[in-house]
C-alpha positions as CSV (number, residue, x, y, z in Angstrom):
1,X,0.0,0.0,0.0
2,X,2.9,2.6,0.3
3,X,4.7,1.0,-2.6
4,X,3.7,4.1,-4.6
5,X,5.3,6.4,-2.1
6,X,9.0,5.2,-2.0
7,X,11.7,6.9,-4.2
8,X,15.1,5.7,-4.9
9,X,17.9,7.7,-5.2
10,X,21.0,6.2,-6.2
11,X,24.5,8.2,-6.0
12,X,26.1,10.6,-3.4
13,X,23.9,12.1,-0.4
14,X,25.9,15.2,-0.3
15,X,25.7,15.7,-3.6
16,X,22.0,14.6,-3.8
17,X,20.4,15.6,-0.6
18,X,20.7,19.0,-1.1
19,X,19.2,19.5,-4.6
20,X,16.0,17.3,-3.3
21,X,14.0,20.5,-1.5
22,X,12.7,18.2,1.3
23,X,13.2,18.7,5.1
24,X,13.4,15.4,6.7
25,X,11.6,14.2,10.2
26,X,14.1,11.4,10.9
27,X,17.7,10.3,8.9
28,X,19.9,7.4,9.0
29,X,23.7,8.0,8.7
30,X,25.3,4.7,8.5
31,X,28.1,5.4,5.0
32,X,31.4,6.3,4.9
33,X,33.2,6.5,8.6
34,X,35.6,9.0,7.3
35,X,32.4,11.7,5.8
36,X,30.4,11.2,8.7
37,X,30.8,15.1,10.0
38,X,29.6,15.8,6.5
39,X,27.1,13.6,6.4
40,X,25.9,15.3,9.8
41,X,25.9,18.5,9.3
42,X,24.6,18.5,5.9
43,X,21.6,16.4,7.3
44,X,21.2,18.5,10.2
45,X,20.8,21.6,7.6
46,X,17.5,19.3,6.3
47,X,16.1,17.8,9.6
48,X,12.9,19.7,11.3
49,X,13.2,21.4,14.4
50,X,12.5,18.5,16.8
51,X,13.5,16.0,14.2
52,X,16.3,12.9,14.9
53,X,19.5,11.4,13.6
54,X,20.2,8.0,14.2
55,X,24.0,7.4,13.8
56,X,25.4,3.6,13.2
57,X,28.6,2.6,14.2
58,X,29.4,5.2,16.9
59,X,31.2,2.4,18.9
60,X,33.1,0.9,16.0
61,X,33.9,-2.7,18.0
62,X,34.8,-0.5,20.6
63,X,37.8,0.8,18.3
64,X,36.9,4.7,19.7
65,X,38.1,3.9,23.9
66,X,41.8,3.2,21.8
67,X,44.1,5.5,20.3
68,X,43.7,4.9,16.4
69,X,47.1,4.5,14.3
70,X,47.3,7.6,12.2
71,X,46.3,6.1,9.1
72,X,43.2,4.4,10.3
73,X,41.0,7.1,9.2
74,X,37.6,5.3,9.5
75,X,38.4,5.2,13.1
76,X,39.6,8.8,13.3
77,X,36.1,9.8,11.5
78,X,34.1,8.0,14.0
79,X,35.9,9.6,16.7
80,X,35.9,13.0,15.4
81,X,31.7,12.9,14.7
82,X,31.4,12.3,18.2
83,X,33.7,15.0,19.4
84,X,31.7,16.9,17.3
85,X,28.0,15.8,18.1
86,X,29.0,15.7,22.4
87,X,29.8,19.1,22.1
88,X,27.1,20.6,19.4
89,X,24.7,22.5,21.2
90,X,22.0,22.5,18.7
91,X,20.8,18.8,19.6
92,X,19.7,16.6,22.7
93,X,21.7,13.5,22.2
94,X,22.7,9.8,23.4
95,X,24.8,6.8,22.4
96,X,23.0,3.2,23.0
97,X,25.6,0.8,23.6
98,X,23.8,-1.8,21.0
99,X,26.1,-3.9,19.1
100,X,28.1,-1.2,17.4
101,X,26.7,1.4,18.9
102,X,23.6,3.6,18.0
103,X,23.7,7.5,18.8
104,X,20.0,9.3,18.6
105,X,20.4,12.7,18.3
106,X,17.2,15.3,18.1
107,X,17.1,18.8,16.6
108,X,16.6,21.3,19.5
């Protein structure tokens, strides 16, 4: 019944995203570990007031309570985004320790 109401897009989401015209209620980042502050704050530019993020990965295997080697840059990402998302005072958020971690984060 909401076959109809699905659309596809196939490519880049910070290429795409932007040129779509839609705020979003809800997103899902779970793509590149090293473009996830990209990701973020180009979502965050489309989510509603009161509208969430769910992050995947936030944990990484618990590869973010280590000290990555310098060129492990999926690791460095991860760590960076949350850096970034503890200390962004435009959202209310939290990281559920489930499997590799999930981090909700809503739009003040």
């Amino acid at each position: 019944p909401f076959a109809d109401k699905i659309r596809f897009y196939i490519g880049d989401a910070l290429e795409l995203v932007p040129n779509l015209g839609v705020i979003f209620d809800m997103a899902f980042i779970d793509g590149d570990k090293r473009k996830y502050i990209e990701y973020y704050e180009m979502t965050l530019a489309h989510l509603s007031e009161g509208g969430y993020i769910i992050a995947d990965n936030t944990l990484w295997d618990g590869h973010v309570l280590e000290q990555p080697r310098s060129n492990d840059a999926q690791t460095i990402g991860i760590k960076a985004f949350n850096d970034l998302v503890a200390a962004d005072k435009r959202v209310e958020k939290v990281i559920l320790p489930l499997r590799d971690g999930l981090t909700i984060i809503r739009k003040k």
